[in-house]
C-alpha atoms as one frame of an Amber mdcrd trajectory, in Angstrom:
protein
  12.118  75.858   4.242  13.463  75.646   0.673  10.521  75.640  -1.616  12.247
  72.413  -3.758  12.174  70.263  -0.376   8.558  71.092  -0.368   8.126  69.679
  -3.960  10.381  66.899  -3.377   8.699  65.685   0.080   4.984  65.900  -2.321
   6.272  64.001  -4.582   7.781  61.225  -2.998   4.971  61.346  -0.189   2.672
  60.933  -3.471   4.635  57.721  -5.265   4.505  56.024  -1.264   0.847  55.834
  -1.775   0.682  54.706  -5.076   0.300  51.130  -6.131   1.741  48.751  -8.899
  -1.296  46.852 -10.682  -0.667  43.468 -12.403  -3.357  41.479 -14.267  -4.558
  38.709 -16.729  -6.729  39.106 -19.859  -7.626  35.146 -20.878  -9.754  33.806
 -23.548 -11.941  30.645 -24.341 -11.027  28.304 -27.156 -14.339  28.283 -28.850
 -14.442  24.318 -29.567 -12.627  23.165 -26.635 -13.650  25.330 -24.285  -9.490
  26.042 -22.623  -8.585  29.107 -21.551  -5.660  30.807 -22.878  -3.512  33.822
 -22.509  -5.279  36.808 -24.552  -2.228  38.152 -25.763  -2.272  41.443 -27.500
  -5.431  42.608 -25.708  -6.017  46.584 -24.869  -5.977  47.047 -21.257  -7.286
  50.951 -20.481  -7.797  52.049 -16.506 -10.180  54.693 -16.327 -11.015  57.692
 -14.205 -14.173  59.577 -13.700 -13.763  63.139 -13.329 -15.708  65.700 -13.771
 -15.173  66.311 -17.176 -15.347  62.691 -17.553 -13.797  59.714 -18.039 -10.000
  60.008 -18.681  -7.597  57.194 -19.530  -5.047  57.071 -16.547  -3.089  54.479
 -18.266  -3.458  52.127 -21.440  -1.268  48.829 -22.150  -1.642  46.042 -24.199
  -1.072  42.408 -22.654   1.786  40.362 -23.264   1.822  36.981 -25.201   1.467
  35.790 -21.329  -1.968  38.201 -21.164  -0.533  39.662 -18.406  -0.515  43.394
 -17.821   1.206  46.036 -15.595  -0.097  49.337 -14.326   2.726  51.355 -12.371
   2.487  54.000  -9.902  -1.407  54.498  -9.475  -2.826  56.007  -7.130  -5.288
  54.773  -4.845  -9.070  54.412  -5.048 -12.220  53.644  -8.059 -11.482  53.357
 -11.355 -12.727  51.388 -14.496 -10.829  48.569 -16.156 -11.606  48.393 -19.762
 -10.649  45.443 -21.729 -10.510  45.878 -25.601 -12.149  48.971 -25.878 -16.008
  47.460 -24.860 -15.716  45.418 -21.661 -15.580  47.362 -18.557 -15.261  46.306
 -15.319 -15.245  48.704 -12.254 -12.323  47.933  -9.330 -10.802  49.631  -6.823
  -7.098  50.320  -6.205  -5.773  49.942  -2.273  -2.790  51.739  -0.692  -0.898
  49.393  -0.754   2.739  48.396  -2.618   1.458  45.555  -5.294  -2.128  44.735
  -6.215  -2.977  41.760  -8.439  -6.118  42.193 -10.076  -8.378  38.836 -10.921
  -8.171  37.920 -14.081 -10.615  39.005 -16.735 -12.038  36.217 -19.466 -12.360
  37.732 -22.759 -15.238  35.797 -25.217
């Protein structure tokens, strides 16, 4: 078999099992209490490897808050919101995974 067939079959079998994340980073007004979009907000997902953690991907959130994560691969991983709020989640095989959304104070 043709050694690029091999690479091409990884590959693709690799991107079937990966997953497209989507998100929400909101905030509090501080006098009346709404929430609202947190636009402009880091978003990091992290790894933990053995040479520790290593950012997978980074984005920052739209003037919606939303954010979008393409192509990762499945299982644990931390979400860290602007750089000091981390929350740990875990990433299924599946197509699209929306994440709950995340209230910044």
């Amino acid at each position: 078999m043709n050694k690029w067939l091999i690479i091409l079959i990884l590959l693709v079998s690799e991107l079937a099992c990966a997953t497209n994340l989507r998100g929400r980073v909101d905030i509090r007004h501080p006098y009346t209490g709404d929430l609202y979009p947190a636009s402009s907000a880091s978003v990091q997902l992290i790894v933990i490897t053995n040479f520790g953690q290593q950012v997978v991907y980074s984005y920052f959130t739209g003037s919606d808050g939303m954010y979008y994560m393409p192509n990762i691969a499945p299982g644990n991983y931390i979400l860290r919101i602007n750089n000091f709020l981390d929350y740990n989640i875990q990433v299924f095989n599946t197509p699209y995974q929306d994440l709950p959304p995340v209230l910044v104070q």
